[in-house]
C-alpha positions in Angstrom: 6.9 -21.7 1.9 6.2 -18.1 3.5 5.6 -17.7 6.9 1.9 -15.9 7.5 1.4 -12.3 8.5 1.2 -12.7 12.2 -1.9 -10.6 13.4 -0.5 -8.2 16.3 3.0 -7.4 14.5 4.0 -4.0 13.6 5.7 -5.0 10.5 3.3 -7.3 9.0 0.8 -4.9 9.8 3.0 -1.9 7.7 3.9 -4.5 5.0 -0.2 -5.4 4.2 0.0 -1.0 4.4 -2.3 -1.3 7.5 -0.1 1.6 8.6 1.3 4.3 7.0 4.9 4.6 6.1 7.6 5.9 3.4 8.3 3.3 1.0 11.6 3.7 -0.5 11.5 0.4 -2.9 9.5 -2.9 -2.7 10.0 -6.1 -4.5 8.4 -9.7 -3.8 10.1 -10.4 -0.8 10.7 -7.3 1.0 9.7 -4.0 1.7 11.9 -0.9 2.7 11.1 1.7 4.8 12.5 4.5 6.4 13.0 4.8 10.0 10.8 6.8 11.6 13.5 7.5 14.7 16.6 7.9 12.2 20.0 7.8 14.2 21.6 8.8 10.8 20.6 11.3 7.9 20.0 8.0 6.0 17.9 5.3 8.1 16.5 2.7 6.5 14.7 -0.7 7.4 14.8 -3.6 5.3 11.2 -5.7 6.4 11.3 -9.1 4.6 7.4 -9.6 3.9 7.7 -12.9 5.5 7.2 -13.2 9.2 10.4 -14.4 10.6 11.2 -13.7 14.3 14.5 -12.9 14.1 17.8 -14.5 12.7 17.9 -17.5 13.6 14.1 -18.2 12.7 15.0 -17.1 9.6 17.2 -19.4 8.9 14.7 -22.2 7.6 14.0 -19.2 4.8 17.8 -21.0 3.0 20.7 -19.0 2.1 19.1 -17.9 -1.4 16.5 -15.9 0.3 19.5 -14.8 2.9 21.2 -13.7 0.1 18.9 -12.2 -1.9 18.1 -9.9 1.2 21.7 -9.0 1.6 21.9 -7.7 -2.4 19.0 -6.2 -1.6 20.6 -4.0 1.0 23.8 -3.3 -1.1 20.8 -2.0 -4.4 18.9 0.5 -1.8 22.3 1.9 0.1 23.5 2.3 -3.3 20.1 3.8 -5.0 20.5 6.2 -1.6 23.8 7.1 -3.0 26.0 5.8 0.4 29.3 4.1 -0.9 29.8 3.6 3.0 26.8 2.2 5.2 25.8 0.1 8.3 24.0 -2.6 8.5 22.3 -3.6 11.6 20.6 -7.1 12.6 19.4 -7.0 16.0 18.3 -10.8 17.0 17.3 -10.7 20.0 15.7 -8.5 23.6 19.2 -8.5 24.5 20.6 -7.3 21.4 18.3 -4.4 21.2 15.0 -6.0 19.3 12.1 -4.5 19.6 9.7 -5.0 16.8 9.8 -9.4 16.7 9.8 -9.6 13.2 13.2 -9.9 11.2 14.5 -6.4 9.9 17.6 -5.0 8.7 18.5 -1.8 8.9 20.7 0.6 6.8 22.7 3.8 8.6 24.8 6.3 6.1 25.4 9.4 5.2 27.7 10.3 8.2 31.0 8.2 9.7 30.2 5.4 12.2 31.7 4.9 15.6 33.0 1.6 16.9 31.9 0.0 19.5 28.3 0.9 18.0 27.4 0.5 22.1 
């Protein structure tokens, strides 16, 4: 079952295209954007369309629809042409989320440090 748009969130509001952004692929369950703050040449955010909160909320989604968002990730690093990228799940204020609404993001197209900070 899909978790409604929730009316004051950023992403659900860009998912229904309420506002503008650059579309790099869509399918059912998720649409990808890029970031309009890239900390790489290639910045991308993965929005499932359903509203999850974070991770953990996400969860009651199953492990298919987990899964099928992580292939989903390797298909639009590799239609970006990174053999090498980042992925990035911030759950959490204290992890560094901002928008409350589950997203991925992608980072490539230049080497990655460790610790990320």
């Amino acid at each position: 079952m899909e978790n409604s748009k929730m009316p004051d969130c950023l992403f659900c509001k860009i998912v229904a295209r309420e506002i503008p952004s650059t579309v790099v692929h869509e399918n059912a369950e998720a649409l990808v954007i890029r970031d309009i703050t890239p900390q790489a040449p290639v910045h991308l955010l993965v929005i499932p369309k359903r509203h999850d909160v974070n991770l953990f909320d996400a969860r009651a989604a199953g492990a298919d629809f987990l899964g099928r968002i992580m292939l989903l990730l390797c298909e639009v690093a590799e239609g970006q042409g990174l053999s090498d990228f980042r992925t990035v799940i911030n759950s959490g204020k204290q992890a560094g989320q901002s928008v409350f609404h589950l997203h991925f993001h992608i980072l490539g197209g230049r080497p990655m440090h460790w610790p990320p900070g």
